[in-house]
C-alpha positions in Angstrom: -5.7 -18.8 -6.3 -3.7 -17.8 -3.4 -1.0 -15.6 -5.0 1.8 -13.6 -2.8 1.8 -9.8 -3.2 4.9 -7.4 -3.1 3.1 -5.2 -1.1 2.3 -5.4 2.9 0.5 -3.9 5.1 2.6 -1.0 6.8 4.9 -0.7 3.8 5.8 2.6 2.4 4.6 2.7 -0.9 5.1 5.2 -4.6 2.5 5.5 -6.6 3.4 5.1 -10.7 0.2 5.7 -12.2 -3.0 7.1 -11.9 -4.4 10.5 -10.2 -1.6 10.1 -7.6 1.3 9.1 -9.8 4.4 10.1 -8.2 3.3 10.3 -4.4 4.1 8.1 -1.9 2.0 6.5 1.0 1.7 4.2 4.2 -0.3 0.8 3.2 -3.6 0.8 5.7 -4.7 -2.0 4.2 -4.8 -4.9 1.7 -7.8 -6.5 -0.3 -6.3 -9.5 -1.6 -9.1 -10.5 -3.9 -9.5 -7.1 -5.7 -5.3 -6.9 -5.8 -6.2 -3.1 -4.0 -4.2 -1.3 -1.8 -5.7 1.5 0.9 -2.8 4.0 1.1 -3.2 6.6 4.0 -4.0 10.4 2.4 -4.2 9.2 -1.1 -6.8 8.8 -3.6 -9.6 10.3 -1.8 -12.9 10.2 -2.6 -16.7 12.0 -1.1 -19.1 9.6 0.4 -22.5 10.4 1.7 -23.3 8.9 5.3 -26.7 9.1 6.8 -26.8 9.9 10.4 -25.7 7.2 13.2 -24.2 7.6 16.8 -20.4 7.8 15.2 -21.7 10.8 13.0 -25.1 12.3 14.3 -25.0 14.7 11.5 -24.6 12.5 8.9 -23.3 14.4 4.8 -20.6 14.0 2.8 -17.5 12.5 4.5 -13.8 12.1 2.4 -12.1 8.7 2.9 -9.3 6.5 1.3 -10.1 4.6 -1.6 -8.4 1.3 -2.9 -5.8 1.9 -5.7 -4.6 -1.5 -7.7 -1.6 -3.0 -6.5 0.3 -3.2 -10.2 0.2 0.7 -9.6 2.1 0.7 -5.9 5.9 0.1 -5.5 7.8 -0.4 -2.4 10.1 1.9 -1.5 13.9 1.2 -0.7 14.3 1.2 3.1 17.8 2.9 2.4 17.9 5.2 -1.1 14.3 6.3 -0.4 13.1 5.2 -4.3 11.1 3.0 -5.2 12.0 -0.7 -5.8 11.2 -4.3 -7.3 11.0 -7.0 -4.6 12.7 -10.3 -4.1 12.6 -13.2 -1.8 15.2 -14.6 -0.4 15.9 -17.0 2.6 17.7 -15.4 5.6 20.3 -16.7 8.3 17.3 -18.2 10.1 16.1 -19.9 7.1 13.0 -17.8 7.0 11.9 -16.7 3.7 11.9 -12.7 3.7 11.0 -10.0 1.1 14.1 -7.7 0.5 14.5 -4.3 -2.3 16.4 -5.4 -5.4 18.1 -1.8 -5.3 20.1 -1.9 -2.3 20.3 -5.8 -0.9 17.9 -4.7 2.1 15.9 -6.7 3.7 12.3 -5.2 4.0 10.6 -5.4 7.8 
């Protein structure tokens, strides 16, 4: 099952539920068959490391964890909140995701 997702890559993102409801975020990336989103700075979590060349020390480091994509919203390139997404072809005839509040087409 190969289903589209609302969500990109890059996109700037609000968070309505969870730990980090009502914070927003910078996709890093996408795990398509988990439905997760890794959003930079949010939902954190400790993991232990053993020693290797990157970390020589090894311990605890903090890093980005995934949060589920039904809990992400894109926000409006224009009012700043966040908004549903629609498809829509353009000029071109190229199929493009734009915000429902506004008209705009999302890059």
């Amino acid at each position: 099952m190969n289903m589209k997702l609302h969500i990109k890559k890059g996109d700037m993102v609000f968070v309505n539920a969870g730990d980090e409801k009502g914070k927003t975020g910078k996709v890093i990336s996408i795990d398509k068959k988990a439905n997760r989103a890794i959003v930079e700075g949010l939902n954190m979590v400790s993991k232990s490391t053993k020693p290797n060349a990157k970390n020589p020390q090894g311990g605890i480091i903090k890093q980005e964890a995934g949060i589920h994509i039904s809990n992400l919203q894109v926000l409006d390139p224009v009012k700043n909140v966040p908004t549903k997404i629609g498809r829509k072809l353009n000029a071109d005839g190229k199929l493009v995701r734009y915000a429902k509040k506004s008209g705009e087409e999302i890059k």
